[in-house]
C-alpha positions as a LaTeX table, in Angstrom:
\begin{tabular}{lrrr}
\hline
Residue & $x$ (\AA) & $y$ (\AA) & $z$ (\AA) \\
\hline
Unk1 & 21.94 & $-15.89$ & $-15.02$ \\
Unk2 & 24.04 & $-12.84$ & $-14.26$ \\
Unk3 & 21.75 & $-9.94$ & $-15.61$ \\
Unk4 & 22.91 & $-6.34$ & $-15.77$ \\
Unk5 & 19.98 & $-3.71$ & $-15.17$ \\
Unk6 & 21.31 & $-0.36$ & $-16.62$ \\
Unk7 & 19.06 & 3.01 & $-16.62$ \\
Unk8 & 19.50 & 6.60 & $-16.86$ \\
Unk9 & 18.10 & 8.20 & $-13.03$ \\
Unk10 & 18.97 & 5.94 & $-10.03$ \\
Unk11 & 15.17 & 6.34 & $-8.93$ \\
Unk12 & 14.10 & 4.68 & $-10.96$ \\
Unk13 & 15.89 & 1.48 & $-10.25$ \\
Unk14 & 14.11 & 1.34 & $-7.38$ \\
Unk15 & 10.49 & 3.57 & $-8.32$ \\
Unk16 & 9.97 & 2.13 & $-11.78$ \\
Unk17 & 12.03 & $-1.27$ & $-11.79$ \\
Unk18 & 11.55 & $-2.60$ & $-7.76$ \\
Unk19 & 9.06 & $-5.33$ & $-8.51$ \\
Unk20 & 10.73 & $-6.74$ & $-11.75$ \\
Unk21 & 13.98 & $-6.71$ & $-9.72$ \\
Unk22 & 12.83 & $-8.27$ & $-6.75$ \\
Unk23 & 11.10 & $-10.95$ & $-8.82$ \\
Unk24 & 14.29 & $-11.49$ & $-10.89$ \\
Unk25 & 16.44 & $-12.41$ & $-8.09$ \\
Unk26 & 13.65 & $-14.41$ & $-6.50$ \\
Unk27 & 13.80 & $-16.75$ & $-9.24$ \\
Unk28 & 17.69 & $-17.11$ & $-8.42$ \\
Unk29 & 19.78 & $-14.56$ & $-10.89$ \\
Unk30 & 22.68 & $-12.42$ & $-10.01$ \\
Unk31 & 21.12 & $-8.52$ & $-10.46$ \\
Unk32 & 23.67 & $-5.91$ & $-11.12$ \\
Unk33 & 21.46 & $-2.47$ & $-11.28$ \\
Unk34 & 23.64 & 0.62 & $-12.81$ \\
Unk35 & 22.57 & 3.59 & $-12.67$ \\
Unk36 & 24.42 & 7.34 & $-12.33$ \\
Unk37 & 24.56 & 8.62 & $-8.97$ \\
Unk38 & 22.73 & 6.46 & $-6.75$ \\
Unk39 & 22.28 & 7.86 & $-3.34$ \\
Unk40 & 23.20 & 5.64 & 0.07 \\
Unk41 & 19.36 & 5.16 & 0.71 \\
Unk42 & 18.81 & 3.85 & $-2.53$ \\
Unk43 & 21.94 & 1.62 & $-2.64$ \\
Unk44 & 20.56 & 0.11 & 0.81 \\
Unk45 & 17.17 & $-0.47$ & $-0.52$ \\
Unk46 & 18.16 & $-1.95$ & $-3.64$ \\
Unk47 & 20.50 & $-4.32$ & $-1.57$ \\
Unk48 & 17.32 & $-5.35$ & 0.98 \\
Unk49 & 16.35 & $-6.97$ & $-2.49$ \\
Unk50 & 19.56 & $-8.62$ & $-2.76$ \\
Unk51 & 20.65 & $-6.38$ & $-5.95$ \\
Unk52 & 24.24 & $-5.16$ & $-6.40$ \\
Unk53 & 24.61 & $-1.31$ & $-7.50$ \\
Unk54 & 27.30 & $-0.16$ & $-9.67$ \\
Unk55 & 28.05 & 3.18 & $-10.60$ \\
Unk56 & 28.28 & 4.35 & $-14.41$ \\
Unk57 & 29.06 & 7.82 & $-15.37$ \\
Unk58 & 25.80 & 9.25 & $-17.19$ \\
Unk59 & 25.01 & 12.74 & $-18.29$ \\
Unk60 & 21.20 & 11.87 & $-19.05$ \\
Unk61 & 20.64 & 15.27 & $-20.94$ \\
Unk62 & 24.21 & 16.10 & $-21.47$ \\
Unk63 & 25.22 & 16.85 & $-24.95$ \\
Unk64 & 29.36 & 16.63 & $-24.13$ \\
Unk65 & 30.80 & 13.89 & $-26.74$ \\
Unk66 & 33.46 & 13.60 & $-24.80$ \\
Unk67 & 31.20 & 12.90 & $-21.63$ \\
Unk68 & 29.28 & 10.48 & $-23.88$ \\
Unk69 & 32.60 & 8.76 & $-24.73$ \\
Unk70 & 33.35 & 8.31 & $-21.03$ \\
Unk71 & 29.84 & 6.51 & $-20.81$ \\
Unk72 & 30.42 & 3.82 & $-23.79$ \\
Unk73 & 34.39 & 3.65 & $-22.22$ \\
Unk74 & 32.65 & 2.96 & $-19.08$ \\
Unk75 & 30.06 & 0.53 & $-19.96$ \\
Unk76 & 32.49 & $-1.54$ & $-21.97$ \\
Unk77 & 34.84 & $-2.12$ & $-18.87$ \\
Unk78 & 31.54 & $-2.96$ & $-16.99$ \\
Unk79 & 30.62 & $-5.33$ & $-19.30$ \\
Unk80 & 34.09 & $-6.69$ & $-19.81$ \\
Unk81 & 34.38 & $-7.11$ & $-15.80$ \\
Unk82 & 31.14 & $-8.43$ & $-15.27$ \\
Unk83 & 30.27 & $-10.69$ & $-17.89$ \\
Unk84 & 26.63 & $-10.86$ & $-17.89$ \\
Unk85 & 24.81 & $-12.88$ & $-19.84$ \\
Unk86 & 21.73 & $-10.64$ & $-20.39$ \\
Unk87 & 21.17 & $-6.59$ & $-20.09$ \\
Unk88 & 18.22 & $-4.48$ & $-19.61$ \\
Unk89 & 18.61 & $-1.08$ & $-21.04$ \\
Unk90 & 15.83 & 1.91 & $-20.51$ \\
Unk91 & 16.14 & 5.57 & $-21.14$ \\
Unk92 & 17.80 & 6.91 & $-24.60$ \\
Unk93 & 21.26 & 6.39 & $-23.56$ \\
Unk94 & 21.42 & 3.75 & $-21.78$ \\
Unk95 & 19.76 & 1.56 & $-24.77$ \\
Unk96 & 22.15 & 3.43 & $-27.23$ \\
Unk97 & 25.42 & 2.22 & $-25.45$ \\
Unk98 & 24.61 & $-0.76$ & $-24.21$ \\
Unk99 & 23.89 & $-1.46$ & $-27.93$ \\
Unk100 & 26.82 & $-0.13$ & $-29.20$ \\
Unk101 & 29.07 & $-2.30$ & $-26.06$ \\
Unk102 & 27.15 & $-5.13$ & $-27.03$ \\
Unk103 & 28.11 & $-5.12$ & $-30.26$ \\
Unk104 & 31.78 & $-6.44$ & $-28.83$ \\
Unk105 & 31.29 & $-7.98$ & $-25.89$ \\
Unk106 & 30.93 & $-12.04$ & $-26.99$ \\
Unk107 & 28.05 & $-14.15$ & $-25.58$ \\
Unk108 & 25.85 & $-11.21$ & $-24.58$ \\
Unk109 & 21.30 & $-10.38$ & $-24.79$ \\
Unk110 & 20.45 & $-7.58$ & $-24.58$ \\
Unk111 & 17.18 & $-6.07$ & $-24.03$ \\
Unk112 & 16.40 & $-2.48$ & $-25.24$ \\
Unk113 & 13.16 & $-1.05$ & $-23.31$ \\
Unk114 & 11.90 & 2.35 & $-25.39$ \\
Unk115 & 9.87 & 4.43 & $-22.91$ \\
Unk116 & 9.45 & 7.68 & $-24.70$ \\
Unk117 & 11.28 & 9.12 & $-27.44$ \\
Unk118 & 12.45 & 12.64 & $-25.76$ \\
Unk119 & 13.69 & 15.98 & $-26.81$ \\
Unk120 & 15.88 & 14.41 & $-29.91$ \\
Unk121 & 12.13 & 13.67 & $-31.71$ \\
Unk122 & 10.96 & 17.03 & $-31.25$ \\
Unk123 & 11.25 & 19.50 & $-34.06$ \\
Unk124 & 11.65 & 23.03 & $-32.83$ \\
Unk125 & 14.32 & 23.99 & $-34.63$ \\
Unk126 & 18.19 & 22.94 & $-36.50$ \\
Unk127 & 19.80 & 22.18 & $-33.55$ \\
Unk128 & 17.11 & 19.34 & $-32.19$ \\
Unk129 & 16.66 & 18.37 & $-35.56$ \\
Unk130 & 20.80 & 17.78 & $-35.66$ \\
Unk131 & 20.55 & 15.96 & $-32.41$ \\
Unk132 & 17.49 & 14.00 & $-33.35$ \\
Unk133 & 19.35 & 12.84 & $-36.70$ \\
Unk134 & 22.41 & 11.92 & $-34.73$ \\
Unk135 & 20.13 & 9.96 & $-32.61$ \\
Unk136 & 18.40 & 7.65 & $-34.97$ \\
Unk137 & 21.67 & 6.86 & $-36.73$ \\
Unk138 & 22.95 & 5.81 & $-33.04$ \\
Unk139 & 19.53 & 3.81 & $-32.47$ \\
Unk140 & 20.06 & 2.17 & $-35.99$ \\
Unk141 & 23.61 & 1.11 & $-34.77$ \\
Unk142 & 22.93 & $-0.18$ & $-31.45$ \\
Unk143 & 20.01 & $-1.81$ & $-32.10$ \\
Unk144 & 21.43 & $-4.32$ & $-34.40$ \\
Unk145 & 22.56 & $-5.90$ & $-31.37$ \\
Unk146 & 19.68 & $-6.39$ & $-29.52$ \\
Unk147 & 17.98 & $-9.43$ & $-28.58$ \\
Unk148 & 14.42 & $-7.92$ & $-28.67$ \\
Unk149 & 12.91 & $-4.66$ & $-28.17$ \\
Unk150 & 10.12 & $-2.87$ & $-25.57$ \\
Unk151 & 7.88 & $-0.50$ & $-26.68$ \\
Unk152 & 5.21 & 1.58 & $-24.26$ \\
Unk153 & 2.95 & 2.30 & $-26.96$ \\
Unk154 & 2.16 & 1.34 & $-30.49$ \\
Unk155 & 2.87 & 4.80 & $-31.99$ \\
Unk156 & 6.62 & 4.37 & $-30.96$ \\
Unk157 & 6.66 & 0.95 & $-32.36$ \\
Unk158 & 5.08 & 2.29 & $-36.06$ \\
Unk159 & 7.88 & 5.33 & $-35.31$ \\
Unk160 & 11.08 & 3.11 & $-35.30$ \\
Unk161 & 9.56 & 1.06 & $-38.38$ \\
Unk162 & 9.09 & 3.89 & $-40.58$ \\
Unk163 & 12.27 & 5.62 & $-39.59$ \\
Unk164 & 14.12 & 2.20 & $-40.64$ \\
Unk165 & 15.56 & 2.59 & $-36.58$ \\
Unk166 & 14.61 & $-1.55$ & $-36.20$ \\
Unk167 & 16.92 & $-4.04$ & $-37.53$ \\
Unk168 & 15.09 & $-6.86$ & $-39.77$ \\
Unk169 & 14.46 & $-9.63$ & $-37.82$ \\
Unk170 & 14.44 & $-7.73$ & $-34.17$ \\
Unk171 & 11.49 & $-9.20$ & $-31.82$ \\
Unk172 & 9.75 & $-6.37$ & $-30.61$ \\
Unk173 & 7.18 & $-6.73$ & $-27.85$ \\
Unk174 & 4.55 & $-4.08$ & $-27.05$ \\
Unk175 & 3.84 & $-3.17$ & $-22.87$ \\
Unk176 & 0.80 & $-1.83$ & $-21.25$ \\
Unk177 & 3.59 & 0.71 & $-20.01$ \\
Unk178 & 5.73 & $-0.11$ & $-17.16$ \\
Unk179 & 2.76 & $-1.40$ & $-14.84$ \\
Unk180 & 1.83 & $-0.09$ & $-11.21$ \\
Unk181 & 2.39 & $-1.60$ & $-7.83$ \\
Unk182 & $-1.28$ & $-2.16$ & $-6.82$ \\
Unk183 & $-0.10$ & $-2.59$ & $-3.61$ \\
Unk184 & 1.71 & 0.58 & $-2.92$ \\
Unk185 & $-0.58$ & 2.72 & $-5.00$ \\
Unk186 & $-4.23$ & 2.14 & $-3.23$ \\
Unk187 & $-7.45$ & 3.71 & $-3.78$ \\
Unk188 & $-8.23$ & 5.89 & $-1.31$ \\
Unk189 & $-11.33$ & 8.95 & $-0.67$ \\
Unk190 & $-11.46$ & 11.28 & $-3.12$ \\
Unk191 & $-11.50$ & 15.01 & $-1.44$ \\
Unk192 & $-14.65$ & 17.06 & $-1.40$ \\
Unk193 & $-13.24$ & 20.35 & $-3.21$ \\
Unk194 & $-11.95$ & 20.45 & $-6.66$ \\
Unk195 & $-8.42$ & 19.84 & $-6.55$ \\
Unk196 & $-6.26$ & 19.08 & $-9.69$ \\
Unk197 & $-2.71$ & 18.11 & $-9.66$ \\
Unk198 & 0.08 & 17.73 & $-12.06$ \\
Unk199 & 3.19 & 15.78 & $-11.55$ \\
Unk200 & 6.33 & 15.57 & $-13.67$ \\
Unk201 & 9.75 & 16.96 & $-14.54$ \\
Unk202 & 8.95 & 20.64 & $-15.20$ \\
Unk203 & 9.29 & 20.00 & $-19.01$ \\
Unk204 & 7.35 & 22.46 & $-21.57$ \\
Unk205 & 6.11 & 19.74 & $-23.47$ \\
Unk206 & 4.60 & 18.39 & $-20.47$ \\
Unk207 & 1.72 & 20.49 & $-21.24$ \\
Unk208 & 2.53 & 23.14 & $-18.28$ \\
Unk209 & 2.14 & 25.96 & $-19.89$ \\
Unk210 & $-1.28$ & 25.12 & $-21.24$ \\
Unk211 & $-1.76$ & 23.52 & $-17.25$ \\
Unk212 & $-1.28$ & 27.07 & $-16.15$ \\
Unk213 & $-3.24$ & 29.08 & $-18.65$ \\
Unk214 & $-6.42$ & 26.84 & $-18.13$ \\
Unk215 & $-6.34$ & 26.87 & $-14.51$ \\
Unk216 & $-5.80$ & 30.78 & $-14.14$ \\
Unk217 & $-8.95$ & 31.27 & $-15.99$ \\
Unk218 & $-10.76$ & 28.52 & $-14.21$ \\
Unk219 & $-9.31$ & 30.08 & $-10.96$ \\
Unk220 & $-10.57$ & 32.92 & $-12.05$ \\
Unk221 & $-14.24$ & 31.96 & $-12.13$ \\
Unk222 & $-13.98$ & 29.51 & $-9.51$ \\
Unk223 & $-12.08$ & 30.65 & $-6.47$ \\
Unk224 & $-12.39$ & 27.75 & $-4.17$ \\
Unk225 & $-10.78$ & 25.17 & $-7.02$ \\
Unk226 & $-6.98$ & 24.28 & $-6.86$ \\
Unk227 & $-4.13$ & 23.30 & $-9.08$ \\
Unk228 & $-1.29$ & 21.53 & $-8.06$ \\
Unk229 & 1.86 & 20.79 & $-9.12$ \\
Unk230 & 4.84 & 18.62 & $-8.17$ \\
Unk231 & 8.27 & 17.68 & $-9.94$ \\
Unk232 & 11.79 & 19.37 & $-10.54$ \\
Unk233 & 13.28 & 22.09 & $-13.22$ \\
Unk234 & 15.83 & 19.51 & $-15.33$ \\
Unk235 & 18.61 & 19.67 & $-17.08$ \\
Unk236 & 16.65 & 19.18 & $-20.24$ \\
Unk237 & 16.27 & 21.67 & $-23.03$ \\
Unk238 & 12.76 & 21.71 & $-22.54$ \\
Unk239 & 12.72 & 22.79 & $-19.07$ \\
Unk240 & 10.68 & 25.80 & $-17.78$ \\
Unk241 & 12.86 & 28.21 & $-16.05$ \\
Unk242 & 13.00 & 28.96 & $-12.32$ \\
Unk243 & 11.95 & 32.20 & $-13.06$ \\
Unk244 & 8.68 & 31.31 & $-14.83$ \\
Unk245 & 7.78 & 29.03 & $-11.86$ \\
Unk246 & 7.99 & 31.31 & $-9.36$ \\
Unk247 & 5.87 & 33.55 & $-11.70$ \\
Unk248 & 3.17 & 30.85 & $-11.84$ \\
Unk249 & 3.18 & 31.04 & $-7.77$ \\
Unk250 & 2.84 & 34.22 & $-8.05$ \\
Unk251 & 0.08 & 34.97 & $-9.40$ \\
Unk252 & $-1.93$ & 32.95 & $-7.45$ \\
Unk253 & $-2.61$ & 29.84 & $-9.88$ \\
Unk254 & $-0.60$ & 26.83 & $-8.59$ \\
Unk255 & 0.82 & 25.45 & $-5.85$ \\
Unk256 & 3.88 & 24.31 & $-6.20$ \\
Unk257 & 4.90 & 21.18 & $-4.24$ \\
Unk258 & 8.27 & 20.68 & $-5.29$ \\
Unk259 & 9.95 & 17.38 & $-5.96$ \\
Unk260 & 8.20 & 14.74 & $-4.21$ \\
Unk261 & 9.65 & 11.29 & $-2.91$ \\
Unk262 & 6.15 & 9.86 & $-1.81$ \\
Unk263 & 3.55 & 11.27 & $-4.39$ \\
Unk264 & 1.02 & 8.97 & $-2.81$ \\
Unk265 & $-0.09$ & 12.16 & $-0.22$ \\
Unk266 & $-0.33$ & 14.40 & $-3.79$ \\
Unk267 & $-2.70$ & 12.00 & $-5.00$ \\
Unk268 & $-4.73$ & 11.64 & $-1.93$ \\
Unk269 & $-4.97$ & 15.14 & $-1.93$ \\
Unk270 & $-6.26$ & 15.46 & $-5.60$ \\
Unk271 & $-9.77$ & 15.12 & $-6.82$ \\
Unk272 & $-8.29$ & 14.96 & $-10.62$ \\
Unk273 & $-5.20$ & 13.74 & $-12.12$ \\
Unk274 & $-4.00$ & 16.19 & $-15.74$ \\
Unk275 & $-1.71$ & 15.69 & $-17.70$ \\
Unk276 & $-1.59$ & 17.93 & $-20.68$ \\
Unk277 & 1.67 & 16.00 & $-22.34$ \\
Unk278 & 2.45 & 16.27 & $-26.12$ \\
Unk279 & 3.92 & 12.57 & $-26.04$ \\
Unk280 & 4.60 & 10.02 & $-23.52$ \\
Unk281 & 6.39 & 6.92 & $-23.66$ \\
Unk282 & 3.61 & 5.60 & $-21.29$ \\
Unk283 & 3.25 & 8.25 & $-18.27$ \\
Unk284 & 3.98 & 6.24 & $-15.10$ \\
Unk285 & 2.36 & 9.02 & $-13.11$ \\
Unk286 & $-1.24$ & 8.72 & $-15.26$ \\
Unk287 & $-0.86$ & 4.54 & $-13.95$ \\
Unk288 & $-0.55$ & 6.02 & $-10.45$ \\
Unk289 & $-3.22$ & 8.00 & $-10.34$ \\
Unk290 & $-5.76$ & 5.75 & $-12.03$ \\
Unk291 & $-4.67$ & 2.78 & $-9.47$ \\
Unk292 & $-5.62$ & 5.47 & $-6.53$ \\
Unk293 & $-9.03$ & 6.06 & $-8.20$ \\
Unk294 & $-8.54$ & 8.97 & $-9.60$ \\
Unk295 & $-10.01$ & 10.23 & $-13.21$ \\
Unk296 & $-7.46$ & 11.23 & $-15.62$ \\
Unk297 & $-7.00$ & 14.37 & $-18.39$ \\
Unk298 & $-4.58$ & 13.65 & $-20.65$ \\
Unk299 & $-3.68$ & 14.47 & $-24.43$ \\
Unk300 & $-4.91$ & 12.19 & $-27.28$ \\
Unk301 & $-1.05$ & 11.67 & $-28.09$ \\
Unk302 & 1.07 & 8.74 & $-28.17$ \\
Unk303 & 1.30 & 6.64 & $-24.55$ \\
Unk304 & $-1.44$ & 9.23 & $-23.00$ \\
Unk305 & $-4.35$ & 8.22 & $-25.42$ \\
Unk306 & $-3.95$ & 4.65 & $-24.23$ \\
Unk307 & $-4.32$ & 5.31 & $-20.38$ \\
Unk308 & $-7.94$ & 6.63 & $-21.21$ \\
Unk309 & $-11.27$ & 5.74 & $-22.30$ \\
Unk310 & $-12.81$ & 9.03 & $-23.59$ \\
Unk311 & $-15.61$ & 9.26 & $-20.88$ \\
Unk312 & $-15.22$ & 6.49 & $-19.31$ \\
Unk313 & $-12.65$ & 7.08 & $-16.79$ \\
Unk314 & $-11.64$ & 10.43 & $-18.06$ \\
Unk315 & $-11.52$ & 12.97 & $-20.95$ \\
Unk316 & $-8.97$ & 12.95 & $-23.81$ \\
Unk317 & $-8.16$ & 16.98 & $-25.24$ \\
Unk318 & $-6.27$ & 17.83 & $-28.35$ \\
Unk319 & $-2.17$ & 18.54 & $-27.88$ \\
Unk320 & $-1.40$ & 22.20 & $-26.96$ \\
Unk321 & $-4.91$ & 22.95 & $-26.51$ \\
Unk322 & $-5.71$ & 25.06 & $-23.16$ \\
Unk323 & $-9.16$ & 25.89 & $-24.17$ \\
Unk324 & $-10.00$ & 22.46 & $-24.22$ \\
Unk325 & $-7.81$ & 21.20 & $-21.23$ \\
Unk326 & $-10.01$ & 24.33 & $-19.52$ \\
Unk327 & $-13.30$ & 22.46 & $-20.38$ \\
Unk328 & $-12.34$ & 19.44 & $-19.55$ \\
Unk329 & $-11.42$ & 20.43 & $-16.09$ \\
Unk330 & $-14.65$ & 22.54 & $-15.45$ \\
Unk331 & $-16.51$ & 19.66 & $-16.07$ \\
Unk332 & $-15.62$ & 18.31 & $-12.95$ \\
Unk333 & $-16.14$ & 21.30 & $-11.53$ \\
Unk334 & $-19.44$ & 21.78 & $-12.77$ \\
Unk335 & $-20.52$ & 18.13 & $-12.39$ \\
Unk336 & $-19.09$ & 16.66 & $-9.36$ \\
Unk337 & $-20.16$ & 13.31 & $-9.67$ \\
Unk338 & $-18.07$ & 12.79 & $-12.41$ \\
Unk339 & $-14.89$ & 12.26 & $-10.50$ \\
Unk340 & $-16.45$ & 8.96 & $-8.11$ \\
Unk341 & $-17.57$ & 7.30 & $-11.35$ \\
Unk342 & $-15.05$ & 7.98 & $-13.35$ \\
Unk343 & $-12.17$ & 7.17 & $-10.51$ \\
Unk344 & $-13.63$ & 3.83 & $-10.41$ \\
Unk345 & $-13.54$ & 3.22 & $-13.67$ \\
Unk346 & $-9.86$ & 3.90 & $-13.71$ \\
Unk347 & $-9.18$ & 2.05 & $-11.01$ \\
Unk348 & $-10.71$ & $-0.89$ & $-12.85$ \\
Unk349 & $-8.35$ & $-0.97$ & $-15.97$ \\
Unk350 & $-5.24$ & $-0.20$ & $-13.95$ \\
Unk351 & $-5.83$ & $-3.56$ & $-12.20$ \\
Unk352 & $-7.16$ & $-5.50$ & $-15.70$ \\
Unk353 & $-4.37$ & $-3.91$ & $-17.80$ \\
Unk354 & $-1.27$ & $-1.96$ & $-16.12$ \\
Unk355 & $-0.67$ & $-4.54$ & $-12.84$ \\
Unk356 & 2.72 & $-4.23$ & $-12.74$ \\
Unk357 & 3.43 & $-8.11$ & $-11.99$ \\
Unk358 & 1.32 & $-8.89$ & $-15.35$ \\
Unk359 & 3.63 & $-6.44$ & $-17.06$ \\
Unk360 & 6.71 & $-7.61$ & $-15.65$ \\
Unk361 & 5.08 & $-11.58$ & $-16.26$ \\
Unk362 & 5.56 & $-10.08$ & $-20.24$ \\
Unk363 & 9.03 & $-9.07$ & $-19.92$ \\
Unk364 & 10.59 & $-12.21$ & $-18.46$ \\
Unk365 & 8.67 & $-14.54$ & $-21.52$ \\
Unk366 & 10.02 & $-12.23$ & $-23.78$ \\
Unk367 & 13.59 & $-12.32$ & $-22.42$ \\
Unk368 & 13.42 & $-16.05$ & $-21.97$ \\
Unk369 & 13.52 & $-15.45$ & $-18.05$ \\
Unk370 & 9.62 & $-17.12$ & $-17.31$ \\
\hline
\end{tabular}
């Protein structure tokens, strides 16, 4: 089969979707991966696999109808050129105009994959609420096309139900998130001093700001502890300002580690993984973490709750809660023991549950590709 792989960053073509595009063109399809952007290193990886790149013009967080327009313009000459006879869509737009191409483009699957729901669900105010209306009516469209549907998480599933976003009929399969390579991602010693790390697009409802305000107290009482953090400002709305970062340095809480290509040495480095998100899709860096042996501290929220087993292999705090996050923390501060058990334990389910080859194993049967 010719099969078109279409997301919204180019890194993750190769970060999140490597393994399930290796393994497609093992078992003897043409791969086109599309992505915005892609830089020379990645094109040359991607072809190592024996996957074609092609371009698309993609404002992930852009706002622009006119830019948008380009996009579904774009796509449906892709399409039209290409012919493929199944797509794999991930990231909001992406799924949205591949749905909407679809729609006219004979002889055609396509896959939508739903691995968060983003700024458009959030409700802080008229304008995201206008976006977030425009998006479900887009969703309701270009869904009606698809083949099937991924979800991360069961609370995104119940979401798109209730918001009458799923066509009747529509298979919808359910993921243990997008998996881990167990291979790349190995245990390894946890460090002797507490050290807790953070990694993700510097997003406010990433939890940062409660990140920051626990760990300035805890710093506070316990000197010799660290808090790092990795990932980029974005484009996004919801993106902490340059300014407020380098006020964070500042004063002496974090270190900031910038944007990372290898986060493998960030782990190594950490004796706790945190993630105070409001709502995840289901966090890709959580997977990491847990397959390097590292307890987790994450939100009970949609696609973070799942990742942990309240003390088991980690603690789950409420949403926007920094007192709690701060507890949380000092308990592996205050019990150090914790972390080896509790690392183990994570590594455990990551290779029961979030293997990436069982998850991609889930994707092919559901796309007829097994």
């Amino acid at each position: 089969m010719r099969i078109i792989v279409l997301g919204g960053l180019a890194h993750s073509l190769l970060n999140f979707r490597g393994p399930l595009l290796k393994t497609l063109v093992e078992r003897g399809h043409e791969v086109i991966a599309c992505a915005p952007d892609a830089p020379p290193k990645l094109r040359a990886a991607l072809a190592d696999f024996g996957v074609r790149y092609r371009h698309i013009t993609l404002a992930r967080a852009g706002r622009n109808p006119w830019a948008d327009l380009r996009t579904y313009l774009a796509l449906r000459c892709l399409f039209r050129e290409v012919r493929p006879d199944l797509v794999l869509a991930y990231t909001v737009k992406p799924v949205i105009y591949s749905g909407l191409v679809g729609r006219s483009v004979p002889d055609v699957r396509i896959f939508a994959m739903i691995e968060g729901l983003g700024y458009a669900f959030g409700a802080l105010g008229w304008r995201q609420w206008t976006i977030g209306y425009m998006v479900r009516r887009l969703y309701r469209i270009a869904l009606k096309s698809s083949s099937g549907v991924f979800f991360l998480n069961p609370d995104d599933r119940e979401l798109f139900l209730n918001l009458g976003m799923l066509p009747n009929g529509v298979e919808t399969t359910l993921l243990n998130g997008i998996g881990v390579d167990l291979d790349w991602y190995q245990p390894c010693d946890l460090p002797n001093e507490p050290v807790f790390l953070l990694i993700a697009r510097l997003l406010a409802d990433k939890g940062l700001r409660e990140f920051h305000r626990a760990a300035r107290r805890l710093k506070g009482r316990y000197p010799r502890a660290r808090f790092l953090l990795a990932g980029d400002l974005d484009p996004n709305p919801m993106s902490i300002s340059a300014a407020e970062l380098a006020s964070w340095q500042a004063d002496g809480t974090l270190e900031y580690l910038g944007q990372l290509d290898d986060v493998r040495p960030a782990f190594a480095a950490a004796r706790v993984y945190v993630l105070p998100s409001y709502r995840e899709g289901t966090p890709r860096t959580v997977l990491e973490a847990m397959a390097m042996g590292r307890p987790i501290v994450t939100t009970d929220a949609p696609g973070c709750r799942e990742t942990v087993v309240d003390g088991v292999n980690g603690f789950l705090v409420p949403v926007r809660d920094d007192m709690a996050l701060e507890r949380a923390m000092e308990r592996f501060i205050l019990e150090p023991e914790l972390a080896g058990r509790m690392g183990a334990e994570s590594l455990q389910l990551a290779r029961e549950k979030y293997d990436v080859h069982k998850v991609n194993e889930v994707i092919l049967s559901a796309m007829g590709l097994d």
